[in-house]
C-alpha positions as CSV (number, residue, x, y, z in Angstrom):
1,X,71.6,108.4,13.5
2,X,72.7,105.6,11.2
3,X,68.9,104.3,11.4
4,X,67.3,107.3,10.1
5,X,70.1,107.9,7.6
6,X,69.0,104.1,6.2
7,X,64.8,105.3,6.7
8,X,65.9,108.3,4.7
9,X,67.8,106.4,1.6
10,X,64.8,103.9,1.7
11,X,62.3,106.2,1.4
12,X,64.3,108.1,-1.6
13,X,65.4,105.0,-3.9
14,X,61.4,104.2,-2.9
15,X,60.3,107.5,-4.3
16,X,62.6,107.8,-7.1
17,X,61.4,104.0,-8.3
18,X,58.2,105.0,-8.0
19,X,58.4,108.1,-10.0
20,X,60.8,106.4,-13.0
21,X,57.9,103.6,-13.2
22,X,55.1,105.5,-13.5
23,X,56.9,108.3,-16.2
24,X,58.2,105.1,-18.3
25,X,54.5,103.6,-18.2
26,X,53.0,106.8,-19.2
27,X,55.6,107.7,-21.5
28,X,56.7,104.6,-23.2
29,X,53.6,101.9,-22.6
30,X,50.9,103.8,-22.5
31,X,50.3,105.2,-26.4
32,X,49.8,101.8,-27.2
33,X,47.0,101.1,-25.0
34,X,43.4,101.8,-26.4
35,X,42.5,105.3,-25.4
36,X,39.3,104.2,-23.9
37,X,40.7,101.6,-22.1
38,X,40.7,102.4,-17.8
39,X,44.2,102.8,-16.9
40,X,44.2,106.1,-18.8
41,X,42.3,107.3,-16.2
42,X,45.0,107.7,-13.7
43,X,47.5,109.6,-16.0
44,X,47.8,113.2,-17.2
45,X,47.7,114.3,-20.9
46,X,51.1,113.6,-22.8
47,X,51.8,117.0,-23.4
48,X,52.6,116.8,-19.6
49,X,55.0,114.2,-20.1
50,X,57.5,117.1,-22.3
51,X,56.4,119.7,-19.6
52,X,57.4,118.3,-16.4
53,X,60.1,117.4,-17.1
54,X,60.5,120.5,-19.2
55,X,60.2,122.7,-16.3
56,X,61.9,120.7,-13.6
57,X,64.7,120.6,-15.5
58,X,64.7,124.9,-15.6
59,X,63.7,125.2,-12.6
60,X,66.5,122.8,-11.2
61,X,69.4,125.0,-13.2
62,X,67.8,128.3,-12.3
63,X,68.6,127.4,-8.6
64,X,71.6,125.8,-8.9
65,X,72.5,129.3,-10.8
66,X,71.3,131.0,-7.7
67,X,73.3,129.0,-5.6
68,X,76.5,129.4,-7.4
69,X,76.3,133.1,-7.7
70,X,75.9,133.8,-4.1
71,X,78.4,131.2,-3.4
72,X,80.7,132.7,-5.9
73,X,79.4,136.6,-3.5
74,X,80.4,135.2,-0.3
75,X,83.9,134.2,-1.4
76,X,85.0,137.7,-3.1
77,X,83.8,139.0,0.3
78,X,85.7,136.9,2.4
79,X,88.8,138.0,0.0
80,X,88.7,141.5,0.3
C-alpha cells in the first residue's frame, strides 16, 4: 500500500509541475515571443489563460458548496 501511495504522490507533484510550467510559460513568457514564431503553435489563445482558470476556480467552489450543504443535511438528520 505504501508503494502506490508514493506512485500516487509522484504522479500528482508530476502533474501539478507540469501544469504550473506550462500556464507560467503561456502566461508570463510567451507575449514576448514573436507571434509568428513556432512555439505558439502549441498553446491556446490568452483569453484562455483568464478563462480556465476563471472557471476552475467556480466550478471548484460550486462543489465544495454542494458538499458542505449536504454535509451540513446529514448532520441535522442525525440530530433529530
Amino acid at each position: 500500500m505504501e508503494l502506490a501511495d508514493r506512485a500516487v504522490g509522484f504522479l500528482l507533484s508530476f502533474i501539478s509541475t507540469s501544469i504550473f510550467t506550462y500556464y507560467t510559460f503561456w502566461v508570463i513568457i510567451l507575449p514576448f515571443v514573436d507571434s509568428d514564431h513556432f512555439i505558439h503553435k502549441y498553446f491556446l489563445p490568452q483569453e484562455y489563460a483568464i478563462l480556465i482558470p476563471v472557471f476552475a476556480g467556480v466550478t471548484l467552489l460550486c462543489f465544495l458548496s454542494v458538499f458542505i450543504g449536504l454535509v451540513m443535511l446529514k448532520s441535522k438528520k442525525k440530530k433529530a
